[in-house]
C-alpha positions as CSV (number, residue, x, y, z in Angstrom):
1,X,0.0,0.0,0.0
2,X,2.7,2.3,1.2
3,X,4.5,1.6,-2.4
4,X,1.3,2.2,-4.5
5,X,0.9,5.7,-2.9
6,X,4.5,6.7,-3.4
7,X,4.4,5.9,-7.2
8,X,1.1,7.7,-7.3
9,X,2.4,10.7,-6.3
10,X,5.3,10.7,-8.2
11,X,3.7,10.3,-11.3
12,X,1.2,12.6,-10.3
13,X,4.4,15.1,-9.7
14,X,6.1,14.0,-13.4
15,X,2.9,14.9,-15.2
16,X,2.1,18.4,-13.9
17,X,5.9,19.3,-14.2
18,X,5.5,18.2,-17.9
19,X,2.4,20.4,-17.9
20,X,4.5,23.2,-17.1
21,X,7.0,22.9,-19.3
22,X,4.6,22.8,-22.1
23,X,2.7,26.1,-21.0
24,X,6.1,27.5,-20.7
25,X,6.7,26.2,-24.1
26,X,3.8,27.6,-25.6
27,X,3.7,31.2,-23.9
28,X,7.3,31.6,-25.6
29,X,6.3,30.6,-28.8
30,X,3.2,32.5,-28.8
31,X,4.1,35.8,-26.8
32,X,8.1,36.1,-28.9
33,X,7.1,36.1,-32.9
34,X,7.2,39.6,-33.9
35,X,4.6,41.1,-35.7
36,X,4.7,41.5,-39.7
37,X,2.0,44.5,-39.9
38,X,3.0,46.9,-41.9
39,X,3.2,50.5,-39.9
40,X,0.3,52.5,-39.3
41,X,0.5,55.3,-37.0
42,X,-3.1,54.1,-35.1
43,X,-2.7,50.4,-34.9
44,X,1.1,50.8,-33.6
45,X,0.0,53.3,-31.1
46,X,0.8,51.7,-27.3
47,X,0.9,48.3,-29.1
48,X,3.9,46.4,-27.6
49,X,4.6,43.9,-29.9
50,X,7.8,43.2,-31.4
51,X,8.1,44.5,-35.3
52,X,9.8,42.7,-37.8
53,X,13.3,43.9,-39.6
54,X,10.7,43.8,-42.9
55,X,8.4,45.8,-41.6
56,X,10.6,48.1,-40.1
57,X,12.8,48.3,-43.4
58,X,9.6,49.1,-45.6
59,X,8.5,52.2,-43.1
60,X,12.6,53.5,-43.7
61,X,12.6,53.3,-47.1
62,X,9.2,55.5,-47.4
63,X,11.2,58.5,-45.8
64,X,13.0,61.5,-47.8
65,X,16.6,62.1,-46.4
66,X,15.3,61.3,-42.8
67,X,12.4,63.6,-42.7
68,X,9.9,65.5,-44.7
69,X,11.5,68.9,-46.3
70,X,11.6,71.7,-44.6
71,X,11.3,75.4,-45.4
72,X,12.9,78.2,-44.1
73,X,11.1,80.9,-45.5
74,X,11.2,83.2,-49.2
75,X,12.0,86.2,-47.1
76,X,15.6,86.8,-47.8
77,X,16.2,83.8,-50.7
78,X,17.3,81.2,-48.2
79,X,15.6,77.6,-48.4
80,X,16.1,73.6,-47.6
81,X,14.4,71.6,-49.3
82,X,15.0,67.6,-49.3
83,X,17.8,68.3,-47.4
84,X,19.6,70.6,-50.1
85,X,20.3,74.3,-48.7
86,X,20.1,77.1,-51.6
87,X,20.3,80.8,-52.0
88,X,18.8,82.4,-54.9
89,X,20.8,84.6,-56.6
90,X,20.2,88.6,-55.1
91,X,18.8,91.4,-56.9
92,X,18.5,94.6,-56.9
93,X,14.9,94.3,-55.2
94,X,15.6,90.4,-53.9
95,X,18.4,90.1,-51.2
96,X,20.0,86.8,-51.9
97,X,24.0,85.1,-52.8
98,X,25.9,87.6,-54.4
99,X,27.1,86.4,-57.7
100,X,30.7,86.5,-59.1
101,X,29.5,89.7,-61.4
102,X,28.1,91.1,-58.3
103,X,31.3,90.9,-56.2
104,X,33.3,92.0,-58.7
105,X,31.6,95.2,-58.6
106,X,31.3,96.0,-55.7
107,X,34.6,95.7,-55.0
108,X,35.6,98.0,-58.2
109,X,32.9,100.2,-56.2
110,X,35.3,99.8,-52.9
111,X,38.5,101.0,-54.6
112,X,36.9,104.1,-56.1
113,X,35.3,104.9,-52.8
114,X,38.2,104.1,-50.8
115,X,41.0,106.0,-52.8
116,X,39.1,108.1,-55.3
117,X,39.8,105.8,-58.2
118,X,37.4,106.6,-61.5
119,X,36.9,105.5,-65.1
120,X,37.9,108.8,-67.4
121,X,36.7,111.6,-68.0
122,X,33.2,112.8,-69.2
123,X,33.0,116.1,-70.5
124,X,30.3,118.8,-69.2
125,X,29.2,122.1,-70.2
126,X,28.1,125.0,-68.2
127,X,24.8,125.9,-69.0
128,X,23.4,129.0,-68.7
129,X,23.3,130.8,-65.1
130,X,26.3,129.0,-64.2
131,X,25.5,126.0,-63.7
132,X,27.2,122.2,-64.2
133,X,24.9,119.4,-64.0
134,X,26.4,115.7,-63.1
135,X,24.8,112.6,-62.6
136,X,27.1,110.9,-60.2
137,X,30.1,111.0,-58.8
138,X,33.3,110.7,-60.5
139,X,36.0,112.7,-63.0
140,X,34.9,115.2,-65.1
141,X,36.0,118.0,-67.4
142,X,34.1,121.0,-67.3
143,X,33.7,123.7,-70.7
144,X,32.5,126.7,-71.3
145,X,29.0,127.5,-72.1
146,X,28.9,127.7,-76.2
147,X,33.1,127.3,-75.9
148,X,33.6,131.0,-75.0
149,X,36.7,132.1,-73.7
150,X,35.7,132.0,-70.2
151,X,32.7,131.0,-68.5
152,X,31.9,130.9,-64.1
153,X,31.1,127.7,-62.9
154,X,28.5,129.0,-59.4
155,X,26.6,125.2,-58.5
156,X,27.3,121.9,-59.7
157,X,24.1,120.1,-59.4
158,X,22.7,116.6,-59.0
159,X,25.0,114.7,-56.5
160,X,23.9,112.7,-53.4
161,X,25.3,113.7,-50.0
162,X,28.7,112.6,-49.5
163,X,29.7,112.3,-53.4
164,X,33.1,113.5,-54.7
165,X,34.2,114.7,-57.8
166,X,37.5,115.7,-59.4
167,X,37.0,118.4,-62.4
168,X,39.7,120.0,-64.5
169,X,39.8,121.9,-67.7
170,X,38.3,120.6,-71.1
171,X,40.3,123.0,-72.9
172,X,43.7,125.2,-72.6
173,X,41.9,127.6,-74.5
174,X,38.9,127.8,-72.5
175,X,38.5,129.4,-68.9
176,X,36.5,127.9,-66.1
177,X,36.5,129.8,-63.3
178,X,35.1,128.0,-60.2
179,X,33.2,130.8,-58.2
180,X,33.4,130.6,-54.3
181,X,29.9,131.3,-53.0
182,X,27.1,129.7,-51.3
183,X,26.8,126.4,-53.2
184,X,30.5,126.5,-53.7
185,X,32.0,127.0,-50.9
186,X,35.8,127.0,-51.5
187,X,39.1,126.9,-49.4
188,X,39.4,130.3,-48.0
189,X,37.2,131.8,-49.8
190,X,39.3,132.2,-53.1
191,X,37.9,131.6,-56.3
192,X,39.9,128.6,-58.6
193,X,40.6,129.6,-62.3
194,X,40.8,126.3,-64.5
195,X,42.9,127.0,-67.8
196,X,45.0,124.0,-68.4
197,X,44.3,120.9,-68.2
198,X,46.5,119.8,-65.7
199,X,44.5,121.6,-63.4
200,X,42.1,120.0,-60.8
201,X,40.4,120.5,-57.9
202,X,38.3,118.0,-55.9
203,X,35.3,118.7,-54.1
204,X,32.7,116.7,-51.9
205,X,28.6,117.3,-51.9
206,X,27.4,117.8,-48.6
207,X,24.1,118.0,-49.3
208,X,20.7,120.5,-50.9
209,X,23.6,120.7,-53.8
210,X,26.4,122.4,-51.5
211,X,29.6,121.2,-52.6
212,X,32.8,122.3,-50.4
213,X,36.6,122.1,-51.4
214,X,38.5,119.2,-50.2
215,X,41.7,119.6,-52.3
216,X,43.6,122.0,-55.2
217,X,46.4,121.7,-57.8
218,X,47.1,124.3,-60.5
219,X,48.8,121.5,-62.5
220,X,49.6,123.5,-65.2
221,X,51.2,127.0,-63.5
């Protein structure tokens, strides 16, 4: 009797220990085989399941250089878009990347600014009352009005604030004669007589057509 109950109880003991091995078994199987389901931003939302390398793959491959493209506004020209950064080329009314051209001039711009370098000469007459009229700054040589021997130069006209000019002689045979005054103010007061053309004087706008005297040379005497 005492034998039958001990084998009883140990086969009772091997069969639920196979029993648990088998649950085990199964709940691995079951509960570790990741999931195949392609990727959806609602289904995949708090769902722990394991995702496969295919799955995964397929969602990576559907994305542009990591993320969608991104602006960065029109405002000033700049932009990235599928990861490329670009600058449009700048206008006079755009701001943008200064082109080869661009920088070119502007430092040709620099050098006249900076040491009062200009192209040559353009010729201007004095009309009549006196008067030169320029359309920037620069070199110019200045005539009489209707080439008469000698002519008064009393406002040179259409200069921004700040502009220089150098102005000489057109002609040996012609007299300018720069007229110190109240749109010419000159050194000293003393008028300049131009009448050779090595002669120059150089003079600086300083605004409502006011031009003072910066420098002198009477090249020619």
């Amino acid at each position: 009797m005492k034998l039958f109950t001990k084998l009883f109880l140990t086969a009772l003991l091997l069969f639920s220990f196979l029993g648990n091995a088998q649950g085990a078994l199964w709940l691995s199987e079951s509960g570790g085989t990741a999931d195949d389901t392609a990727y959806d931003a609602t289904s995949w939302d708090n769902n722990l399941d394991a995702a496969t390398k295919n799955a995964l793959r397929d969602k990576i491959e559907t994305l542009a250089g990591g993320h969608d493209p991104v602006t960065l506004g029109t405002a000033n020209g700049l932009s990235l878009s599928t990861q490329a950064l670009s600058l449009a080329a700048a206008t006079n009314a755009t701001p943008g990347a200064a082109t080869a051209a661009q920088i070119v001039e502007v430092e040709a711009n620099t050098l006249k600014k900076s040491v009062g370098v200009w192209d040559s000469s353009s010729e201007i007459t004095i009309s009549a009352g006196g008067v030169a009229a320029l359309s920037n700054e620069g070199y110019f040589t200045i005539d009489t009005n209707g080439d008469i021997a000698s002519d008064d130069l009393t406002q040179i006209t259409g200069l921004a604030d700040g502009d220089e000019i150098i102005i000489g002689p057109n002609n040996d045979a012609r007299t300018v004669v720069l007229k110190n005054g109240a749109n010419l103010i000159l050194c000293r007061g003393y008028d300049f007589i131009l009448n050779n053309t090595k002669d120059r004087i150089r003079l600086q706008d300083i605004g409502s057509d006011i031009l003072v005297e910066l420098s002198r040379s009477s090249g020619g005497d």
